[in-house]
CHARMM-style PDB file with segment names, atoms N, HN, CA, C and O in Angstrom:
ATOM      1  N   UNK     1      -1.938 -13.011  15.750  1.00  0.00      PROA
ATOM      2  CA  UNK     1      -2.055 -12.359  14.479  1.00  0.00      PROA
ATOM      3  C   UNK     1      -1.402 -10.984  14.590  1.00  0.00      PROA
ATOM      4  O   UNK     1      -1.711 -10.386  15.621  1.00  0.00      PROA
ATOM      5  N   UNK     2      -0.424 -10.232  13.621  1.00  0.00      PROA
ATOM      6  HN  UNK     2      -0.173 -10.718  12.784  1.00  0.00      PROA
ATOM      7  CA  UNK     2       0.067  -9.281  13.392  1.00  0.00      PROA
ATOM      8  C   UNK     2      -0.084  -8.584  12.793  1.00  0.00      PROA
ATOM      9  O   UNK     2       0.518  -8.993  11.801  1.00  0.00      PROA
ATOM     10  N   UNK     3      -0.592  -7.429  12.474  1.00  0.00      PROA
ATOM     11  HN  UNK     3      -1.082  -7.096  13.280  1.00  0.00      PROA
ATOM     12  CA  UNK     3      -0.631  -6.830  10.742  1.00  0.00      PROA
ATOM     13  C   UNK     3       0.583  -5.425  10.898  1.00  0.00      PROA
ATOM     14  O   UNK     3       0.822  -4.576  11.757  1.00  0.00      PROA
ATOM     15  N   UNK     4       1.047  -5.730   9.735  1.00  0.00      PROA
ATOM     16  HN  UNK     4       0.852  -6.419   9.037  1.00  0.00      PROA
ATOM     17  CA  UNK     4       1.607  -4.425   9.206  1.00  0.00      PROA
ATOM     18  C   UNK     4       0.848  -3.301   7.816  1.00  0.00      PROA
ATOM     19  O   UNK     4       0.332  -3.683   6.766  1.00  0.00      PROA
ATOM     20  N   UNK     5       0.974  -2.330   8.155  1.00  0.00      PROA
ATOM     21  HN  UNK     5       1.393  -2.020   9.009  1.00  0.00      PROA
ATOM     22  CA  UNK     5       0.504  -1.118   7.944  1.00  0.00      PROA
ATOM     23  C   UNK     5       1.428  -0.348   6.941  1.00  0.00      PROA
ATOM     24  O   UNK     5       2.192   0.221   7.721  1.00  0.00      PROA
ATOM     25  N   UNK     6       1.796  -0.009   5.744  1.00  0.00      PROA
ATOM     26  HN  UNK     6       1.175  -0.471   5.110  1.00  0.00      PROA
ATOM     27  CA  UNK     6       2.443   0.211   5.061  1.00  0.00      PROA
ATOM     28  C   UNK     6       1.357   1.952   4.235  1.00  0.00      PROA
ATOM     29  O   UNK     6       0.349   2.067   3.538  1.00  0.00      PROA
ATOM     30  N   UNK     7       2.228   2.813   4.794  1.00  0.00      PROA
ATOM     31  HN  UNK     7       3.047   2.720   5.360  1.00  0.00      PROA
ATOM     32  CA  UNK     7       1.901   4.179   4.291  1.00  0.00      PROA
ATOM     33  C   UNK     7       2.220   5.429   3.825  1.00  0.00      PROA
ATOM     34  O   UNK     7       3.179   5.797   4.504  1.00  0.00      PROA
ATOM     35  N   UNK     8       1.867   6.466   2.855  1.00  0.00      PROA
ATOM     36  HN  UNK     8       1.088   6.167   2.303  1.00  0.00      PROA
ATOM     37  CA  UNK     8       2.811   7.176   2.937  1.00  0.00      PROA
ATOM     38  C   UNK     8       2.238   8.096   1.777  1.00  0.00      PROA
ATOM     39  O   UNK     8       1.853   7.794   0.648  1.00  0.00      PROA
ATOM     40  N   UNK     9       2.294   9.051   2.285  1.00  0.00      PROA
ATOM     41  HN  UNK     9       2.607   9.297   3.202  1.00  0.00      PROA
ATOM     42  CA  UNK     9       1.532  10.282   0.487  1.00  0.00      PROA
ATOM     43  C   UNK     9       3.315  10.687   0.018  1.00  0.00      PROA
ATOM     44  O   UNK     9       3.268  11.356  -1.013  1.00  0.00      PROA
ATOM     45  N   UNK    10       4.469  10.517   0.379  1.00  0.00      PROA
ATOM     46  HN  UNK    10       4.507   9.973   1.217  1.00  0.00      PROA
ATOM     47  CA  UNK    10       5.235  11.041  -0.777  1.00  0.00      PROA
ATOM     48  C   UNK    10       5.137   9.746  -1.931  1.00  0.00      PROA
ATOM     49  O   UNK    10       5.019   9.940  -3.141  1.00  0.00      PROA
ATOM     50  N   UNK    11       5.219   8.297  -1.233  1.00  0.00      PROA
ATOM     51  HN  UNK    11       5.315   8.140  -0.251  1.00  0.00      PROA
ATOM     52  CA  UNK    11       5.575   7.318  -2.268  1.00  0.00      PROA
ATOM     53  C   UNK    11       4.705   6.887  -3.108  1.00  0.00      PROA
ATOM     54  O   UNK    11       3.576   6.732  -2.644  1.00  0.00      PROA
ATOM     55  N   UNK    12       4.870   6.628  -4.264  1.00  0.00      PROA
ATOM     56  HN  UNK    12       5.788   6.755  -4.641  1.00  0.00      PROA
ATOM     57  CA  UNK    12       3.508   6.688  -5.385  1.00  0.00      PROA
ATOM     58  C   UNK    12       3.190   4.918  -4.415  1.00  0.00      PROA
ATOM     59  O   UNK    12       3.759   4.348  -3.484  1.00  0.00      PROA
ATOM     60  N   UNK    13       1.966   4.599  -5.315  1.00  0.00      PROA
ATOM     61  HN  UNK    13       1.504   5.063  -6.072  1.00  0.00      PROA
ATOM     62  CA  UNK    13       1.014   3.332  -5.102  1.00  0.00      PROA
ATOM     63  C   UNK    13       1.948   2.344  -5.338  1.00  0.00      PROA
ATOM     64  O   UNK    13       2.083   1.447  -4.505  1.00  0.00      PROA
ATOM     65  N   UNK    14       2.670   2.370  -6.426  1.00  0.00      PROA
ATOM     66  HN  UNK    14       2.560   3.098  -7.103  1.00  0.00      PROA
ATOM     67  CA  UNK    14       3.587   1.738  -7.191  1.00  0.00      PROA
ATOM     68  C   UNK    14       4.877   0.978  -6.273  1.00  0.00      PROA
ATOM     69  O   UNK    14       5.336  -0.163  -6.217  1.00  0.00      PROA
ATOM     70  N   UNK    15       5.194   2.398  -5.547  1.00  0.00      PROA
ATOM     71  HN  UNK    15       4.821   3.325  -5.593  1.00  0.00      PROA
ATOM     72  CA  UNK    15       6.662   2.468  -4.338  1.00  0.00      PROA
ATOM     73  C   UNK    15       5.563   1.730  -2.849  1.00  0.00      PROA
ATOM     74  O   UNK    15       6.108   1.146  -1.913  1.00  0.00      PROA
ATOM     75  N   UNK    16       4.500   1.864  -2.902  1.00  0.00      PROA
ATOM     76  HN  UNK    16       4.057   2.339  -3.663  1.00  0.00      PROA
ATOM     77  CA  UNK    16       4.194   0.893  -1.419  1.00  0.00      PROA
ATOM     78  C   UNK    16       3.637  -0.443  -1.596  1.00  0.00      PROA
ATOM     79  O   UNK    16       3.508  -1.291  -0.713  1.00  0.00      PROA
ATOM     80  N   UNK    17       3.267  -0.561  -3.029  1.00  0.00      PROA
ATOM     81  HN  UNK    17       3.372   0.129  -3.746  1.00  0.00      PROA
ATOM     82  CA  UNK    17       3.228  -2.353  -3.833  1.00  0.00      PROA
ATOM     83  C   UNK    17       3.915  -2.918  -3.561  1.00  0.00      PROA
ATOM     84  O   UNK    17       3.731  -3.973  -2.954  1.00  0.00      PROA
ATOM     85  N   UNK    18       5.435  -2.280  -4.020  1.00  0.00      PROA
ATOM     86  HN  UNK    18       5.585  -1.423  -4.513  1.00  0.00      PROA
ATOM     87  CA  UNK    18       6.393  -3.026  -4.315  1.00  0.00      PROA
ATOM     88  C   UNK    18       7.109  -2.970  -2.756  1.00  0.00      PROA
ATOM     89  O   UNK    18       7.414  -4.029  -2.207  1.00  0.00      PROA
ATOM     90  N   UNK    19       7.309  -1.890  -2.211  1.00  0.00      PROA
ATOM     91  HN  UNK    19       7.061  -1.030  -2.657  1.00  0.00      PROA
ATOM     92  CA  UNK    19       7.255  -2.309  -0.268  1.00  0.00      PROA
ATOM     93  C   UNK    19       6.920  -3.790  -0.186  1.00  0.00      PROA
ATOM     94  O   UNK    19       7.577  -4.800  -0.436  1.00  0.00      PROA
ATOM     95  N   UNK    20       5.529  -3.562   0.300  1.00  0.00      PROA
ATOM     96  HN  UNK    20       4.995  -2.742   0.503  1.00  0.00      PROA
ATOM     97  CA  UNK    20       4.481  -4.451   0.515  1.00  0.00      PROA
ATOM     98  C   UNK    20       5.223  -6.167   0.416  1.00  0.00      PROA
ATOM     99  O   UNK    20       5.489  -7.040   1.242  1.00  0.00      PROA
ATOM    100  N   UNK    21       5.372  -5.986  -1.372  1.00  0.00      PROA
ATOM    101  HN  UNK    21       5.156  -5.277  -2.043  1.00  0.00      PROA
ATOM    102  CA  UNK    21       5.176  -7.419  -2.305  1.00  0.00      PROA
ATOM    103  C   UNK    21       6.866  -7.883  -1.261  1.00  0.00      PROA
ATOM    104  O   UNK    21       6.871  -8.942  -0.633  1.00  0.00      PROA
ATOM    105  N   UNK    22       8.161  -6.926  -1.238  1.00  0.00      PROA
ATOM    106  HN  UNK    22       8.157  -6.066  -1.748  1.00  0.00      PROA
ATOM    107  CA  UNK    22       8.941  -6.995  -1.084  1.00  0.00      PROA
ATOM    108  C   UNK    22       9.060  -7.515   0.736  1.00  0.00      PROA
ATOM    109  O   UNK    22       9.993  -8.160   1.213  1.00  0.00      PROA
ATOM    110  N   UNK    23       8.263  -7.188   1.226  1.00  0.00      PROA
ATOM    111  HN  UNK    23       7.505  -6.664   0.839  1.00  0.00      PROA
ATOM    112  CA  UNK    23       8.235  -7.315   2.875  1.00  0.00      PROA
ATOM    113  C   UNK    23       7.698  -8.901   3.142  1.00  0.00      PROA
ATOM    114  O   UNK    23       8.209  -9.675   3.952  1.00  0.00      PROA
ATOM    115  N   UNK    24       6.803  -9.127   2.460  1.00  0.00      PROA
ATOM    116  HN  UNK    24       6.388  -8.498   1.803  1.00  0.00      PROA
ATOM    117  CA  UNK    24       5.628 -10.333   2.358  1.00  0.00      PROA
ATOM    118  C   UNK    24       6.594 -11.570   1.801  1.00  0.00      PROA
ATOM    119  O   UNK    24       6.206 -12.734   1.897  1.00  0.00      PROA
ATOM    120  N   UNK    25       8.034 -11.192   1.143  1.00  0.00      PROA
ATOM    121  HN  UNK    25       8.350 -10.246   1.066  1.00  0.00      PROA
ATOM    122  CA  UNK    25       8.529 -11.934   0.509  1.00  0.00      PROA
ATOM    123  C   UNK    25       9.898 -12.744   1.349  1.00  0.00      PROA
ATOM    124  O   UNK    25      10.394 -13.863   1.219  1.00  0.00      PROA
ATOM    125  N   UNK    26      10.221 -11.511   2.298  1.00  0.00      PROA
ATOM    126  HN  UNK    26       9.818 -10.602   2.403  1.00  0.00      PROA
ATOM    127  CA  UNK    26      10.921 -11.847   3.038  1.00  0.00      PROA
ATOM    128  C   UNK    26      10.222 -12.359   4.352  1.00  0.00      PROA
ATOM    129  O   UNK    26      10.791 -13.242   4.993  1.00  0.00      PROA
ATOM    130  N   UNK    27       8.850 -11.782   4.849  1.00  0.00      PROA
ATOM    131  HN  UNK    27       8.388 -11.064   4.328  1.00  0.00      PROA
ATOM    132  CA  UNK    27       8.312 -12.667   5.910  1.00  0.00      PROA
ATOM    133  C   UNK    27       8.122 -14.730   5.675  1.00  0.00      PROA
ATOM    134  O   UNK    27       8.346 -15.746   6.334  1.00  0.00      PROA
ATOM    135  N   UNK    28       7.537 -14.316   4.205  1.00  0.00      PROA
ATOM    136  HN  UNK    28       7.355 -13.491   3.670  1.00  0.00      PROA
ATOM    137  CA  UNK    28       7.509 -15.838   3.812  1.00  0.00      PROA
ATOM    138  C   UNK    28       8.636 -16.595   4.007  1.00  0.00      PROA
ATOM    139  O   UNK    28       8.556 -17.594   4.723  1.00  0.00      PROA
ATOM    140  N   UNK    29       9.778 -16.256   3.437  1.00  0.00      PROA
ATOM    141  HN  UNK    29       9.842 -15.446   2.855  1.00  0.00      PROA
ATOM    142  CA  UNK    29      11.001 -16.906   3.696  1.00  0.00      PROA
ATOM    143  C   UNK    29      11.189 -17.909   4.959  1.00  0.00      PROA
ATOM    144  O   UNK    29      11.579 -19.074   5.039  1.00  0.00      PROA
ATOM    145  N   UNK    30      10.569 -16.577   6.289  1.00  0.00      PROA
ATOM    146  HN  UNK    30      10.253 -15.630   6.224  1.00  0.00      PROA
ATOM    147  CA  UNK    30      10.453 -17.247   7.683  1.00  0.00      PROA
ATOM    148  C   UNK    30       9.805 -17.916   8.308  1.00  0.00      PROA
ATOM    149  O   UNK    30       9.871 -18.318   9.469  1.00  0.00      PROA
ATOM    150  N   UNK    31       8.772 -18.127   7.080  1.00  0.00      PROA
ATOM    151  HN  UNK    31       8.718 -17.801   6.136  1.00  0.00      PROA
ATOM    152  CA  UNK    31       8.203 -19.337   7.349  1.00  0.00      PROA
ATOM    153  C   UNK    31       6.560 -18.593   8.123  1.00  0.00      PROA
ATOM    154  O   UNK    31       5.796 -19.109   8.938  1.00  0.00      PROA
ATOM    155  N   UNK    32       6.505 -17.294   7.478  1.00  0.00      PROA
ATOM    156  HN  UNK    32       7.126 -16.874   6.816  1.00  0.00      PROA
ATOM    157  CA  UNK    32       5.434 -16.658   8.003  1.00  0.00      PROA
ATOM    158  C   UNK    32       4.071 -16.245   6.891  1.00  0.00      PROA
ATOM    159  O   UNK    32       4.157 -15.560   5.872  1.00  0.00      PROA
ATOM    160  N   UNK    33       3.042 -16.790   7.364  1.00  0.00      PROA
ATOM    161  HN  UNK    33       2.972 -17.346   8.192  1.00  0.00      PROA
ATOM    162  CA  UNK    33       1.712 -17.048   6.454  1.00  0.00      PROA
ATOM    163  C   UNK    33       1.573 -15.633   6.408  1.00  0.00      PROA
ATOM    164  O   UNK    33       1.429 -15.041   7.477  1.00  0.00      PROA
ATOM    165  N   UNK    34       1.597 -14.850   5.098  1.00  0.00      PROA
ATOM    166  HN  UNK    34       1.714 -15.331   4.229  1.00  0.00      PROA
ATOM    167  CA  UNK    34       0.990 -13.905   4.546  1.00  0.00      PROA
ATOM    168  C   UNK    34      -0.047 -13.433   3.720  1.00  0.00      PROA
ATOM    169  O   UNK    34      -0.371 -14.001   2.677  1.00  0.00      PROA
ATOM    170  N   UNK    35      -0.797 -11.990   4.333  1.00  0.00      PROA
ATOM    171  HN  UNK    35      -0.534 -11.528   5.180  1.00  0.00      PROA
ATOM    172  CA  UNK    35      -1.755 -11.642   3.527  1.00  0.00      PROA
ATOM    173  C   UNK    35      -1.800 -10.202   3.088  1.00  0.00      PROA
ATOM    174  O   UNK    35      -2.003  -9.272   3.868  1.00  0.00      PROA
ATOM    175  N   UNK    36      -1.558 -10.047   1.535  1.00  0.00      PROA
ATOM    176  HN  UNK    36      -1.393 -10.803   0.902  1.00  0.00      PROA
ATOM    177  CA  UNK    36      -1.493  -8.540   1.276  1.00  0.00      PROA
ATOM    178  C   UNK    36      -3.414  -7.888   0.900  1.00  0.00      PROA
ATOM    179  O   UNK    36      -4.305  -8.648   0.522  1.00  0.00      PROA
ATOM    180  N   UNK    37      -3.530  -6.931   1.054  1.00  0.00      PROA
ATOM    181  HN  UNK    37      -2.805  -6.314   1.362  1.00  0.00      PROA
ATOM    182  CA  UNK    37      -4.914  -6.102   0.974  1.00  0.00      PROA
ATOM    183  C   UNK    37      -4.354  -4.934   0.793  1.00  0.00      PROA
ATOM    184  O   UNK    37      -3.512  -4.497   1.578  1.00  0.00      PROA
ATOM    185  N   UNK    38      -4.863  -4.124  -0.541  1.00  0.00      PROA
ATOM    186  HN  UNK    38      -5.547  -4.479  -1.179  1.00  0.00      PROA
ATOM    187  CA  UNK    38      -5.191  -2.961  -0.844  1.00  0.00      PROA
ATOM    188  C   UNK    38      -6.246  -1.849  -0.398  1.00  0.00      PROA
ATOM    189  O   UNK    38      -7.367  -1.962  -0.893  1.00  0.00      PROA
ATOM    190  N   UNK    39      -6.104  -1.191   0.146  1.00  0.00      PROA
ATOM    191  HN  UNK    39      -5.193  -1.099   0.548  1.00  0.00      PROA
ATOM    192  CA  UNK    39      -7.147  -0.787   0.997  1.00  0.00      PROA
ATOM    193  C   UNK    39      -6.921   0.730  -0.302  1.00  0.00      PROA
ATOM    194  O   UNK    39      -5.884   1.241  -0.724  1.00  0.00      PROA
ATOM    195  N   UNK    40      -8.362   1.044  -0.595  1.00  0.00      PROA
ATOM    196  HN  UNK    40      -9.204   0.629  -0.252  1.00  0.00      PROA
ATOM    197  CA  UNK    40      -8.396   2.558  -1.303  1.00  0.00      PROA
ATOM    198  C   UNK    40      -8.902   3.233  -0.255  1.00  0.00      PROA
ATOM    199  O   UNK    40      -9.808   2.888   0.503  1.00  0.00      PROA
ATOM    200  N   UNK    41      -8.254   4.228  -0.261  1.00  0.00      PROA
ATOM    201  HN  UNK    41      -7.518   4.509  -0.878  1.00  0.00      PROA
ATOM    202  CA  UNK    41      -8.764   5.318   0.655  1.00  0.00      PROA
ATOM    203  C   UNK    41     -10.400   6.617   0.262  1.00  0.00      PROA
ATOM    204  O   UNK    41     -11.180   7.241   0.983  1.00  0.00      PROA
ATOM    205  N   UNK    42     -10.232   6.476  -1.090  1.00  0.00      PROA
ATOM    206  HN  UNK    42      -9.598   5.970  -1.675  1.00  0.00      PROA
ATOM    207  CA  UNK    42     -11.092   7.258  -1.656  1.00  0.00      PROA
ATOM    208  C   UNK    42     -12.690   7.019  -1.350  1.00  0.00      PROA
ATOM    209  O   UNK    42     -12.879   6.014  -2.035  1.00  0.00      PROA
ATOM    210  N   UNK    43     -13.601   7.240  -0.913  1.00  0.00      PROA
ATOM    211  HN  UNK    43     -13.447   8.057  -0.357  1.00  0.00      PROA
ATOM    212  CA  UNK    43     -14.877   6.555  -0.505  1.00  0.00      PROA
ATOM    213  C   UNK    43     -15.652   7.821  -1.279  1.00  0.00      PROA
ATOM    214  O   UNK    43     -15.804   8.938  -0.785  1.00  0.00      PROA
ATOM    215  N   UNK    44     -16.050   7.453  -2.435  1.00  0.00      PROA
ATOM    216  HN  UNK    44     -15.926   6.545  -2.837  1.00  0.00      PROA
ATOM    217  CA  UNK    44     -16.963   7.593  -3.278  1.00  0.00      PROA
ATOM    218  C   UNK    44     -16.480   9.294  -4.354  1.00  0.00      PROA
ATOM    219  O   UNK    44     -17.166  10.275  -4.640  1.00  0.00      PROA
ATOM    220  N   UNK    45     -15.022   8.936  -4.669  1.00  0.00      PROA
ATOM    221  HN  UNK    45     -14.464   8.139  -4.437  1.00  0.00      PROA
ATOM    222  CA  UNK    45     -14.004   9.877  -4.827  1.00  0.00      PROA
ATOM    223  C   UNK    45     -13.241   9.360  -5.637  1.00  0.00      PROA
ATOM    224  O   UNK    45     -12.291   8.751  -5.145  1.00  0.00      PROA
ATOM    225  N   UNK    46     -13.367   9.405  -7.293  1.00  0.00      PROA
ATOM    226  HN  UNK    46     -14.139   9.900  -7.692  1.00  0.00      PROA
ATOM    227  CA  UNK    46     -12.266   9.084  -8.496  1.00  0.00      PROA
ATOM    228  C   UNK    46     -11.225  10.063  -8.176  1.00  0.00      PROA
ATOM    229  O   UNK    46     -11.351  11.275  -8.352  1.00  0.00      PROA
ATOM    230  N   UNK    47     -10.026   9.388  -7.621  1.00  0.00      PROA
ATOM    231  HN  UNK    47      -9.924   8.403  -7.478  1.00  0.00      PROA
ATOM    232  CA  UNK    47      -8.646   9.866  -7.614  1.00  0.00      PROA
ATOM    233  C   UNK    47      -7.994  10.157  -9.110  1.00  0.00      PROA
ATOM    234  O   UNK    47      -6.974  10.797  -9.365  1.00  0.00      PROA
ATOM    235  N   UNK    48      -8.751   9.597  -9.869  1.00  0.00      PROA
ATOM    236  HN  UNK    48      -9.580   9.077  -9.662  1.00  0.00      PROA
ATOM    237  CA  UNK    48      -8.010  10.248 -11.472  1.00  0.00      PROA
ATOM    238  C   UNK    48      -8.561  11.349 -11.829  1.00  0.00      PROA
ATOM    239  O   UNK    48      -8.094  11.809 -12.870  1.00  0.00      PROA
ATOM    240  N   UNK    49      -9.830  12.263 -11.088  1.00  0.00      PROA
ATOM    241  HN  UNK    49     -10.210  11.889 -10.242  1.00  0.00      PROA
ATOM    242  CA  UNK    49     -10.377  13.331 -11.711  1.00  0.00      PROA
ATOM    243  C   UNK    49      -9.780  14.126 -10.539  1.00  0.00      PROA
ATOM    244  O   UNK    49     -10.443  15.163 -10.562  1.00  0.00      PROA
ATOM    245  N   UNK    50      -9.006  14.214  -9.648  1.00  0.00      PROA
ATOM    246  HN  UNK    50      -8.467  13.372  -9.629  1.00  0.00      PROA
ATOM    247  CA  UNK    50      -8.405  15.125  -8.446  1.00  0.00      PROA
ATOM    248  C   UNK    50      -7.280  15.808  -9.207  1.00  0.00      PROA
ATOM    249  O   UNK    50      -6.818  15.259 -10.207  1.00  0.00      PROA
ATOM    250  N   UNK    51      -6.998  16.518  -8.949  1.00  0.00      PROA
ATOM    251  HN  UNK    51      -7.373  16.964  -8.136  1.00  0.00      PROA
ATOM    252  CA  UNK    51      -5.396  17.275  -8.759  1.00  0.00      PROA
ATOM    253  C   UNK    51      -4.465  16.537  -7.864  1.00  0.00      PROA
ATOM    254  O   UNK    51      -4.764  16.114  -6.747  1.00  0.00      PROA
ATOM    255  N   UNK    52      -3.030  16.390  -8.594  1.00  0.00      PROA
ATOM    256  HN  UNK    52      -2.787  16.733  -9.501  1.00  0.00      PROA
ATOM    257  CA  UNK    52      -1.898  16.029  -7.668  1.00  0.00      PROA
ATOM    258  C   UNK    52      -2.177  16.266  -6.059  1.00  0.00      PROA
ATOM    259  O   UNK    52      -2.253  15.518  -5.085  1.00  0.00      PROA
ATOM    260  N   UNK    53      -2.301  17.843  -6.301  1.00  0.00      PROA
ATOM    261  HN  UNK    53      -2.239  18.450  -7.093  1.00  0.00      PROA
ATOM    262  CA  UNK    53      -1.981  18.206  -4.786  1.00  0.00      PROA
ATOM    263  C   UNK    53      -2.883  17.956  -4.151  1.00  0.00      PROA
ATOM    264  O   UNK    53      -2.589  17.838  -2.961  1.00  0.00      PROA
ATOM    265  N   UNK    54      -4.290  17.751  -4.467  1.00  0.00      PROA
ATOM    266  HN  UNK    54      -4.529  17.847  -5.433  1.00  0.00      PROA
ATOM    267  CA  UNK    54      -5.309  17.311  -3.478  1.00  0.00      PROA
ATOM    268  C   UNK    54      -5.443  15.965  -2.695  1.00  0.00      PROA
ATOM    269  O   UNK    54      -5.930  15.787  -1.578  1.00  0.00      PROA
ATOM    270  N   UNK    55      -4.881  15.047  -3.571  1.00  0.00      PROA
ATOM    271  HN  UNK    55      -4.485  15.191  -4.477  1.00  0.00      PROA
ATOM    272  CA  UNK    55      -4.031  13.326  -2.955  1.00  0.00      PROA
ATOM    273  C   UNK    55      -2.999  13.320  -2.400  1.00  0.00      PROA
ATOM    274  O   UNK    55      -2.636  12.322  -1.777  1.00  0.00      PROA
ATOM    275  N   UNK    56      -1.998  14.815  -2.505  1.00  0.00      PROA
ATOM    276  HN  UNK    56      -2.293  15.626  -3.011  1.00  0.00      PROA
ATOM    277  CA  UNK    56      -0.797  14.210  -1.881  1.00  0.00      PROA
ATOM    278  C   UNK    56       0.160  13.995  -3.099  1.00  0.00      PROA
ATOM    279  O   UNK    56       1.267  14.428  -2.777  1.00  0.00      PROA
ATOM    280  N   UNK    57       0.168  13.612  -4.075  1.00  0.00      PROA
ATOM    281  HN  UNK    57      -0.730  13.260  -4.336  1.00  0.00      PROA
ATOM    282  CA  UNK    57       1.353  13.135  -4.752  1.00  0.00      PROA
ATOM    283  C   UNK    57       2.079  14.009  -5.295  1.00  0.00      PROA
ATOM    284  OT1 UNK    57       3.104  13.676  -5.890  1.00  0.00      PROA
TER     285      UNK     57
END
C-alpha cells in the first residue's frame, strides 16, 4: 500500500482537488486501485469565519 500526500497553503482547495482528481486519473490508467480522502485540517474551527491570513490563503 502507498499513499500520496498532496499539500500546500499557497494553492486554494480547488488547485489540490483538481491535483488530486488529476493524479488518481492517471494512476488508474496503470491499472492502479485508487482512493481519494479529504482530510480538513480545522478541528473544531469554521475556516469561513477566519481571516485569509490566518489559513494561509
Amino acid at each position: 500500500m502507498h499513499y500520496v500526500f498532496i499539500t500546500g497553503g499557497v494553492s486554494s482547495s480547488l488547485g489540490k482537488g483538481l491535483a488530486a482528481a488529476t493524479l488518481a486519473s492517471l494512476l488508474q490508467l496503470r491499472n492502479f486501485k485508487v482512493r481519494i480522502r479529504k482530510l480538513d485540517p480545522y478541528l473544531n474551527v469554521d475556516p469561513g469565519t477566519m481571516s485569509p491570513y490566518q489559513h494561509g490563503e
